[in-house]
Backbone as ProteinMPNN parsed JSONL, in Angstrom:
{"seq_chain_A": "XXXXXXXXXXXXXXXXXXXXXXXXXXXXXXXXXXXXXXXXXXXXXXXXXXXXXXXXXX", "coords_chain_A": {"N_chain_A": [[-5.922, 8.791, 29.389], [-5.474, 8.453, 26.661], [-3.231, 8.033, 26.211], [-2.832, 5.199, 27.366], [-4.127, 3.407, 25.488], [-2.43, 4.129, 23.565], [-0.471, 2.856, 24.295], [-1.312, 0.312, 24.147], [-2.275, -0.492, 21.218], [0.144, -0.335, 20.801], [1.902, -2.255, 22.114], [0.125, -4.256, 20.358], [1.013, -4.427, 17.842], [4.069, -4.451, 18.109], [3.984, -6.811, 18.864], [2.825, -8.521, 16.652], [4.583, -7.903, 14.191], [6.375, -9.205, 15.598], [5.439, -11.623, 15.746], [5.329, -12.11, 12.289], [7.942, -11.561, 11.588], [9.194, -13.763, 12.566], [7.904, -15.64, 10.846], [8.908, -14.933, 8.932], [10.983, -15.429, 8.563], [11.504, -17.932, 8.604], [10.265, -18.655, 6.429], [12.49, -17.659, 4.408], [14.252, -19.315, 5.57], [13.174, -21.885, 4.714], [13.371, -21.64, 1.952], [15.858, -21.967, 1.317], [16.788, -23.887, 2.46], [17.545, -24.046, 5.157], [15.727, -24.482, 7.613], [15.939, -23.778, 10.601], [18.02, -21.743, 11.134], [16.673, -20.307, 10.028], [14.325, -19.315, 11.605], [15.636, -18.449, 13.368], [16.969, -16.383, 12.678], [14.637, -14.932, 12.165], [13.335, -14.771, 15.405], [15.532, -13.338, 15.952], [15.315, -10.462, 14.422], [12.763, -10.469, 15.071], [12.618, -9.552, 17.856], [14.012, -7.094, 17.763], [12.148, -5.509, 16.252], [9.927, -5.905, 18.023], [11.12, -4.372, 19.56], [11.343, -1.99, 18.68], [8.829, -1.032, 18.111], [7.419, -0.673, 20.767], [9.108, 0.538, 22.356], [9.133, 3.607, 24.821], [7.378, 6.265, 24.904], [8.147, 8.452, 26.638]], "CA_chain_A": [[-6.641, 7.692, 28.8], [-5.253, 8.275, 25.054], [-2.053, 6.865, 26.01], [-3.053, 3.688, 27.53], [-5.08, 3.213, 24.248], [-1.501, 3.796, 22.315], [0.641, 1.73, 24.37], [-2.446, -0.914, 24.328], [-2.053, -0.348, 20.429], [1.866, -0.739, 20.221], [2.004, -3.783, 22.054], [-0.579, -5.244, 19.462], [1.876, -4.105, 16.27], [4.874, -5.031, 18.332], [3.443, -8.537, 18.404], [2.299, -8.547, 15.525], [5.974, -7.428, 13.796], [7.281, -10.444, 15.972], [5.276, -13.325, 14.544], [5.795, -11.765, 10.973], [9.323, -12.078, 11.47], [9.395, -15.313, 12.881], [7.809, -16.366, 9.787], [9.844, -14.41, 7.266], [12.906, -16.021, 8.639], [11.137, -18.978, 8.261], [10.067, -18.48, 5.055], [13.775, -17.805, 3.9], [14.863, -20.695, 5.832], [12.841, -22.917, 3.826], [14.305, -21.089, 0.493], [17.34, -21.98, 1.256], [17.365, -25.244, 3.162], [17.922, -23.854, 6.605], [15.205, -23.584, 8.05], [16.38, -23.595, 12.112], [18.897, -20.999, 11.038], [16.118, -19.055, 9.35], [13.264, -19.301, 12.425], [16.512, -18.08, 15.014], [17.385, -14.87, 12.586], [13.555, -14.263, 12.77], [13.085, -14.152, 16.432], [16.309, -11.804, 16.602], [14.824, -9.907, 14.008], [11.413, -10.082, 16.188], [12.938, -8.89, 19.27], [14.084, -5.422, 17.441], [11.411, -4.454, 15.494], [8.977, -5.773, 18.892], [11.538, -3.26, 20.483], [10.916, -0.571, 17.961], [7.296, -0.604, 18.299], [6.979, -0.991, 22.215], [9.712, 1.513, 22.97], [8.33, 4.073, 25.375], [7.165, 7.558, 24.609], [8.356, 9.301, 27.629]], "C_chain_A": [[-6.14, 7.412, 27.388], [-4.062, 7.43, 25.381], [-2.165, 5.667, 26.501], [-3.406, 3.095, 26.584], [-3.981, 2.758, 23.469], [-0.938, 3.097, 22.687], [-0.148, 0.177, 23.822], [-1.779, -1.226, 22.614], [-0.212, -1.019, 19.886], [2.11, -2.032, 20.872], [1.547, -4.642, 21.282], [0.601, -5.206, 18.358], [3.108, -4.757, 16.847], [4.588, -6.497, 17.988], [3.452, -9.211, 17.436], [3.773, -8.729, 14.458], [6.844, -8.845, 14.675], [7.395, -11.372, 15.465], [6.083, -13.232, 13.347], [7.101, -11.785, 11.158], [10.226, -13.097, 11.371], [8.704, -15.981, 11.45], [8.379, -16.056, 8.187], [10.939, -15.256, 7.333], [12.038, -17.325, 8.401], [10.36, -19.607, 6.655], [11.417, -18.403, 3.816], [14.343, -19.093, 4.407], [14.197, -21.93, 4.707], [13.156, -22.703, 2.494], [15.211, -20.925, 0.539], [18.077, -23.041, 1.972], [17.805, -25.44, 4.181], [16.548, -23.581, 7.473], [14.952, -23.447, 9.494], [16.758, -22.29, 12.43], [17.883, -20.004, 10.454], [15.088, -18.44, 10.587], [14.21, -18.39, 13.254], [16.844, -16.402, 14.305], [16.125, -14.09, 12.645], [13.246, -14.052, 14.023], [14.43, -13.436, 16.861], [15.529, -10.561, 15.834], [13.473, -9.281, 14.738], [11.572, -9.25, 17.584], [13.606, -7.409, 18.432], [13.029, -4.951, 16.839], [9.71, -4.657, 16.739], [9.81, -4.348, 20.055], [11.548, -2.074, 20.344], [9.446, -0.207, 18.21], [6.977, -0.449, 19.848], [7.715, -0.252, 23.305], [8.816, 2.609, 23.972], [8.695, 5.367, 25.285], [7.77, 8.877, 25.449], [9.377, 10.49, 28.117]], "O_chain_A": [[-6.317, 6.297, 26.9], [-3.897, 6.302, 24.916], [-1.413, 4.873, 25.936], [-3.02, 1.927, 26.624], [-3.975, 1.7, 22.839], [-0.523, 2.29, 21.855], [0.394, -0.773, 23.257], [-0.882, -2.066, 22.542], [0.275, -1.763, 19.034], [2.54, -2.938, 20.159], [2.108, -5.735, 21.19], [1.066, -6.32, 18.116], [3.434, -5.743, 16.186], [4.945, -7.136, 16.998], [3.967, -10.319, 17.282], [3.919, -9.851, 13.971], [7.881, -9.325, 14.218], [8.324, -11.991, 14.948], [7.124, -13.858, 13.146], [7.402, -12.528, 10.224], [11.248, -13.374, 10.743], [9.25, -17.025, 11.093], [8.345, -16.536, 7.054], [11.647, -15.695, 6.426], [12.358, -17.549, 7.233], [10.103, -20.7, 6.15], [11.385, -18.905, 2.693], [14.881, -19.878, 3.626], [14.886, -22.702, 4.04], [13.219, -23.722, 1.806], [15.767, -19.961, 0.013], [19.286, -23.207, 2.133], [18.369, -26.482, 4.515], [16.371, -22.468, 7.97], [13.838, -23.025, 9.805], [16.333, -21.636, 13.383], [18.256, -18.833, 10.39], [14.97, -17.216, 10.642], [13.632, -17.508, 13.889], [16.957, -15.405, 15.018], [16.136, -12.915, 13.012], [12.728, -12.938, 14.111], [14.504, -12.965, 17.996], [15.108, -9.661, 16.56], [13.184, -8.1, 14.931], [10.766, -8.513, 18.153], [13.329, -6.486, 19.198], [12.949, -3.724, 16.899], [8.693, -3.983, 16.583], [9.294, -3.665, 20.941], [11.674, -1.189, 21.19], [9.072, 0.932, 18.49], [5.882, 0.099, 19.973], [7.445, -0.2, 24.505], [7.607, 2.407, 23.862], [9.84, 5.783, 25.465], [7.839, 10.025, 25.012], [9.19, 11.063, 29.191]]}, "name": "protein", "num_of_chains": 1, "seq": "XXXXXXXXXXXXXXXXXXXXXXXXXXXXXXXXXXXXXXXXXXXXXXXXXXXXXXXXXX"}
C-alpha cells in the first residue's frame, strides 16, 4: 500500500516539474524574444526531469 501512495506521489511532482518547465522555458523565451524556441526547450526539459521523478523504484 506505501508504494502505490509513492508512485501516486511521484507522478504528482513529475507533473508538476513538467508544467514548471514548460513555463521556465517560456519565461526565458519571452526574455529573449523567442518565445516558441523557449516553450519547445521547456517541454524537452519537462520530459527529463518528468522522467527523473516517475522513474521506477524496482
Amino acid at each position: 500500500m506505501a508504494k502505490r501512495k509513492a508512485r501516486e506521489r511521484d507522478y504528482e511532482s513529475g507533473g508538476v516539474g513538467f508544467v514548471g518547465s514548460i513555463l521556465l522555458g517560456a519565461g526565458f523565451g519571452v526574455l529573449f524574444d523567442e518565445v516558441i524556441a523557449g516553450i519547445l526547450l521547456g517541454i524537452g526539459a519537462g520530459f527529463l526531469v518528468m522522467a527523473h521523478f516517475t522513474r521506477t523504484q524496482d
